[in-house]
DOTORVO-294359 format. One record per atom (N, C-alpha, C): residue number from 1; x, y, z; atom name. Coordinates in Angstrom, 2 decimals, padded with zeros to 5 digits. Each point is the difference from the previous one (the first is absolute). Layout:
  seq        u        v        w  atom
  NUM        X        Y        Z    CA
...
//
This chain:
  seq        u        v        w  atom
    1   000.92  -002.28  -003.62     N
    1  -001.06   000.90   000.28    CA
    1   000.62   001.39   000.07     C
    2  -000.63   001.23  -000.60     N
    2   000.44   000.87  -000.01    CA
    2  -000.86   000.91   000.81     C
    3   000.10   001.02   000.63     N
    3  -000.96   001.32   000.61    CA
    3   000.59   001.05  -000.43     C
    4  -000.82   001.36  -000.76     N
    4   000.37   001.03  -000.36    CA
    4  -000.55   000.99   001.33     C
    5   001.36   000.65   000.36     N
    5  -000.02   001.08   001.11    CA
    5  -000.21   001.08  -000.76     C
    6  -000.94   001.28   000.13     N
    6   000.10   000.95  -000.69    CA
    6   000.02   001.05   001.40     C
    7   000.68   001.32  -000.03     N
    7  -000.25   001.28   000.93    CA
    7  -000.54   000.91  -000.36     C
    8   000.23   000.60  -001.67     N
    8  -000.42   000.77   000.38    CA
    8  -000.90  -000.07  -001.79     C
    9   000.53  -000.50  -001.36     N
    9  -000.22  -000.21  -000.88    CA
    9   000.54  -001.22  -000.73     C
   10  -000.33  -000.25  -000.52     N
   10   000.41  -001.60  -001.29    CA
   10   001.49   000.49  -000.11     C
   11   000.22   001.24  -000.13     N
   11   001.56   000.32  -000.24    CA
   11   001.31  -000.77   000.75     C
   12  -000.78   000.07   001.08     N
   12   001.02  -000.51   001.10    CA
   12  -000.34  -001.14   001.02     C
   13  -001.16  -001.09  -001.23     N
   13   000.37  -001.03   000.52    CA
   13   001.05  -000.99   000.22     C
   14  -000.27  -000.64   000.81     N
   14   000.85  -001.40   000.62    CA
   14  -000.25  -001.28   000.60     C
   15   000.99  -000.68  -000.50     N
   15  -000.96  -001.03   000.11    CA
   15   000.94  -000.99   001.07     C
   16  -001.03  -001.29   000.97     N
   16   000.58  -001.02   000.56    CA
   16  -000.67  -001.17  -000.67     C
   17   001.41  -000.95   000.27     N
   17  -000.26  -001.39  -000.68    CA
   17   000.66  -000.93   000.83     C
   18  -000.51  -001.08  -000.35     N
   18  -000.06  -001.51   000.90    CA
   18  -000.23  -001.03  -000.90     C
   19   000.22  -000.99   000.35     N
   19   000.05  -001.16  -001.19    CA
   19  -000.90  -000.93   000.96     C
   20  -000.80  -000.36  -000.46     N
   20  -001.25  -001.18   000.55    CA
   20   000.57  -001.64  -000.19     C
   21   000.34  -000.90   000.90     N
   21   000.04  -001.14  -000.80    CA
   21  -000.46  -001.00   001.11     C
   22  -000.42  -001.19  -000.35     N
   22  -001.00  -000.81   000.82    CA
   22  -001.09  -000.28  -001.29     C
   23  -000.52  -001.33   000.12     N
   23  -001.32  -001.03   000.06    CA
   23  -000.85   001.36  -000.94     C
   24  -000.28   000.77   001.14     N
   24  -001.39   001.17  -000.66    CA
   24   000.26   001.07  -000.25     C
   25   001.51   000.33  -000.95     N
   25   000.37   001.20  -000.19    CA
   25  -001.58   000.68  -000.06     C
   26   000.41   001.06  -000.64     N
   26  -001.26   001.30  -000.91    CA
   26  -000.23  -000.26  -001.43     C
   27  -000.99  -000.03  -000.45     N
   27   000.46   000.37  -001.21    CA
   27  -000.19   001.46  -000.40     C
   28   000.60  -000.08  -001.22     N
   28   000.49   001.74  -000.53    CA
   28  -001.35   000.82  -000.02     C
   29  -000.13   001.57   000.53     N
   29  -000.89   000.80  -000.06    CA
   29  -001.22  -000.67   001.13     C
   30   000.32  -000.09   000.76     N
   30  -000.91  -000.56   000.76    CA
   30   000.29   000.63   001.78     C
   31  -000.98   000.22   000.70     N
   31   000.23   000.80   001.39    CA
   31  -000.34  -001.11   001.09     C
   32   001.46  -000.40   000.90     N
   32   000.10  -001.04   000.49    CA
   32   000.10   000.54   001.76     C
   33  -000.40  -000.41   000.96     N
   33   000.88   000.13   001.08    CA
   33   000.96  -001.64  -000.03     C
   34   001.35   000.39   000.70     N
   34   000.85  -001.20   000.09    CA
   34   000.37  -000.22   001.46     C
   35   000.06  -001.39   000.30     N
   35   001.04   000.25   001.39    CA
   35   000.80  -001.17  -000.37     C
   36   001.46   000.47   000.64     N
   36   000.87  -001.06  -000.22    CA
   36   001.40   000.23   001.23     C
   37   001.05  -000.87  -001.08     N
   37   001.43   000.88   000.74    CA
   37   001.10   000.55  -001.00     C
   38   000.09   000.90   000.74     N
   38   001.84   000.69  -001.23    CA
   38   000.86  -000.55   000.18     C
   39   000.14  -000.59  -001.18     N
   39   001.72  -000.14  -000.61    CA
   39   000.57   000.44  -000.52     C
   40   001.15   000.43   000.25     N
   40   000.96   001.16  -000.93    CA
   40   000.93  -001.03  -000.67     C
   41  -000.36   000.68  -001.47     N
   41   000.73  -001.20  -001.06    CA
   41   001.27   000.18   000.57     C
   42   000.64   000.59  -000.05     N
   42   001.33   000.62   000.26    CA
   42   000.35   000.22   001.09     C
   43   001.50   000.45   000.86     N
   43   000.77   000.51   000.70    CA
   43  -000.48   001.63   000.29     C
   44  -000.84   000.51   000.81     N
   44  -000.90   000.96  -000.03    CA
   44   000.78   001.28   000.32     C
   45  -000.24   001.43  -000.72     N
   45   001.01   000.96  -000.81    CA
   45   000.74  -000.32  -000.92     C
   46  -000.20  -001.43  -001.10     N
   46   000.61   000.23  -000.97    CA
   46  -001.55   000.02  -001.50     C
   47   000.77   000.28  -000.93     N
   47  -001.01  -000.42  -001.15    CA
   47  -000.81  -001.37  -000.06     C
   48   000.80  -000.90   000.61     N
   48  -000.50  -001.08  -000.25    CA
   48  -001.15  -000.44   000.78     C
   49  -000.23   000.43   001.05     N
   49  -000.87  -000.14   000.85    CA
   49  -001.59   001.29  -000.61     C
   50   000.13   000.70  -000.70     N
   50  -001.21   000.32  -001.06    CA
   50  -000.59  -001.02  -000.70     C
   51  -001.49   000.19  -000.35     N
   51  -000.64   000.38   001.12    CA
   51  -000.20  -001.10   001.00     C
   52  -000.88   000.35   001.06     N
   52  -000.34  -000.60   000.90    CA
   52  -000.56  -001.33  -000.27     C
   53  -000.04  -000.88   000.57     N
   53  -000.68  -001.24  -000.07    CA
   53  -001.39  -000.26   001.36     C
   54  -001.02  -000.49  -000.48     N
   54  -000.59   000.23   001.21    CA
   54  -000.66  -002.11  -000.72     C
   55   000.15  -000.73   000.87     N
   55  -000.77  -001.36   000.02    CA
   55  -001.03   000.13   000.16     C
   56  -001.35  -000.13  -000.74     N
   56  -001.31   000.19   000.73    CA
   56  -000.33  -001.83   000.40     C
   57  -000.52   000.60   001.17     N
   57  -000.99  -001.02   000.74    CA
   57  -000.81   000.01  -000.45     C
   58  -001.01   001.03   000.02     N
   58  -001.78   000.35  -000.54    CA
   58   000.24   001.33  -000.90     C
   59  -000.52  -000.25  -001.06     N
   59  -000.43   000.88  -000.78    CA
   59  -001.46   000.23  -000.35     C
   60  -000.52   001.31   000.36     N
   60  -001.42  -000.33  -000.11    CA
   60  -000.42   001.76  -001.06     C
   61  -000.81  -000.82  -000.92     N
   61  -000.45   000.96  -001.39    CA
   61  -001.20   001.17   001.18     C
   62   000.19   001.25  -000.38     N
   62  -000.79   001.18   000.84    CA
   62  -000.47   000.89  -001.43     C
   63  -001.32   000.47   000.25     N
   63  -000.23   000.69  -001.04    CA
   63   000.62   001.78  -000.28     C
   64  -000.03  -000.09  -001.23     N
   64   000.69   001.77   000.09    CA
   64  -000.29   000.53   000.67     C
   65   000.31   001.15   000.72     N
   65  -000.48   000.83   000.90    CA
   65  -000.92   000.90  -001.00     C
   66  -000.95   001.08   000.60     N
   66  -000.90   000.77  -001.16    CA
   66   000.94   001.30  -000.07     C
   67   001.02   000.07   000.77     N
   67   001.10   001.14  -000.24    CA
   67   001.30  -000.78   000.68     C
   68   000.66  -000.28  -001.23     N
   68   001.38  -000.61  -000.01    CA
   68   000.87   001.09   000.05     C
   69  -000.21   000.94  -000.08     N
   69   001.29   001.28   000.56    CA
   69  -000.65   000.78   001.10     C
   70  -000.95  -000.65   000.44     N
   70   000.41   000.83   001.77    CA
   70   001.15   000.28   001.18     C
   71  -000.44   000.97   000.48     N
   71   001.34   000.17   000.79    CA
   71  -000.12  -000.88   000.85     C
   72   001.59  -000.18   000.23     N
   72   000.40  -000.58   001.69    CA
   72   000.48   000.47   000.49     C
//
């Protein structure tokens, strides 16, 4: 799963990522809330531990928001 952070323009976005795995991943292009637990593939501060691992318990499908780049 990816989230695009933007501040101030598209120029200088950024992005966070997490890897979904469990029974009810997501599927692709689709707006999910998840709950689960993190696992770090890796020994955490090295490469290998990119990206994150999160186990979902429940994955549940949420509809787009009517403004997907609102602030937070």
């Amino acid at each position: 799963m990816t989230r695009l952070r933007v501040a101030c323009c598209a120029a200088d976005a950024t992005t966070s990522k997490v890897e979904i795995r469990g029974p009810d991943a997501p599927e692709t292009d689709t707006w999910v809330t998840v709950t689960g637990t993190w696992r770090p593939r890796g020994e955490l501060g090295y490469p290998s531990a990119w990206p994150p691992v999160l186990h979902a318990t429940t994955v549940v499908r949420i509809a787009e928001p009517s403004d997907p780049y609102e602030e937070r």
